[in-house]
C-alpha positions in Angstrom: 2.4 236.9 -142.8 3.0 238.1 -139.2 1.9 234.6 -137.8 3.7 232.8 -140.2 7.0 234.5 -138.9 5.5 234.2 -134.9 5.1 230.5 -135.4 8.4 229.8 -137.3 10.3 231.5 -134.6 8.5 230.2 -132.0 9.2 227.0 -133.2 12.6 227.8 -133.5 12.9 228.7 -129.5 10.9 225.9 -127.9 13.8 223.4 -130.3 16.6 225.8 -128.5 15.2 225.1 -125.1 13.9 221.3 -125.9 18.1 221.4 -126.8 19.5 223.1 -123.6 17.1 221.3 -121.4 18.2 217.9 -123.4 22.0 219.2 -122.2 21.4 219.9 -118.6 19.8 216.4 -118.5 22.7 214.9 -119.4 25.1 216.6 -117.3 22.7 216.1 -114.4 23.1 212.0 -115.4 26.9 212.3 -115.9 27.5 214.1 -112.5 25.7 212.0 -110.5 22.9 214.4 -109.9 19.9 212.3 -111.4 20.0 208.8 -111.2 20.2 207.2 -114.4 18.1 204.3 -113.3 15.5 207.0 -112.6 12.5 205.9 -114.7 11.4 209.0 -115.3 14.7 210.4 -116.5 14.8 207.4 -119.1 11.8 208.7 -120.2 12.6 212.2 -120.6 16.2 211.3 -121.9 14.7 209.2 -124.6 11.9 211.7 -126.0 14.5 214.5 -125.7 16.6 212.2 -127.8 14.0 211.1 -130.2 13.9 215.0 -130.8 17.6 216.1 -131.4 18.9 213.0 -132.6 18.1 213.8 -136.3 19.5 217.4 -136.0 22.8 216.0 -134.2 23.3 213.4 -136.5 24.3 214.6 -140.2 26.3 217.3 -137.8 28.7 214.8 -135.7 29.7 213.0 -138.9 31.7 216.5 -139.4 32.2 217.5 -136.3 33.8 215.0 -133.3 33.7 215.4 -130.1 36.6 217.9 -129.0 38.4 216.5 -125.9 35.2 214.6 -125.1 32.9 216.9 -124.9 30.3 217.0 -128.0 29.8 220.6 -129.4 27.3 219.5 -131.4 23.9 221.3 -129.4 26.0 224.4 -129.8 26.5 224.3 -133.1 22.3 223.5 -133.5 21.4 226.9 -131.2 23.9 229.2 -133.0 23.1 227.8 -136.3 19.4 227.8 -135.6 19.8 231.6 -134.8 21.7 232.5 -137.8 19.1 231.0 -140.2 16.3 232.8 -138.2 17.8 236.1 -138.4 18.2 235.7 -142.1 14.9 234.4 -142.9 13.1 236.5 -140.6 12.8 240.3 -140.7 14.5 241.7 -137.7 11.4 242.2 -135.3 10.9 238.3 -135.6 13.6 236.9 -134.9 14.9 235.4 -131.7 16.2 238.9 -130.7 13.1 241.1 -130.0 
């Protein structure tokens, strides 16, 4: 049972950081920082987008966009953390 909870909250984390990296990516792009003709960046931005994109989704149909920044990824982490630390006992969860 112990790996079962290892792996779900291990799973859990490397989506949080796959989300924040996905986040600094973009503000990177949007200030200017990485060029967005990069093809590399395309590539990352794309596979980091294939990743989120289903998560995001269902969530911005609810929630737009407030003062046009999307609060979406936040909502993912701290909701992602709330269902671990219900489902998990305490000494799995994302807060060792």
């Amino acid at each position: 049972m112990y790996f079962i909870y290892s792996l779900i909250a291990f799973c859990v984390e490397l989506y949080i950081i796959v989300i924040i990296v996905q986040v600094a990516l973009s503000w990177l792009i949007a200030f200017d920082i990485v060029n967005a003709g990069n093809e590399a960046a395309q590539r990352l931005s794309a596979v980091l987008k294939k990743l989120t994109d289903p998560v995001y989704e269902p969530i911005r149909k609810f929630v737009p966009p407030i003062g046009g920044i999307d609060i979406t990824p936040i909502i993912v982490i701290i909701g992602l953390q709330i269902l671990t630390g219900l489902l998990l006992p305490r000494h799995y969860g994302l807060f060792y």
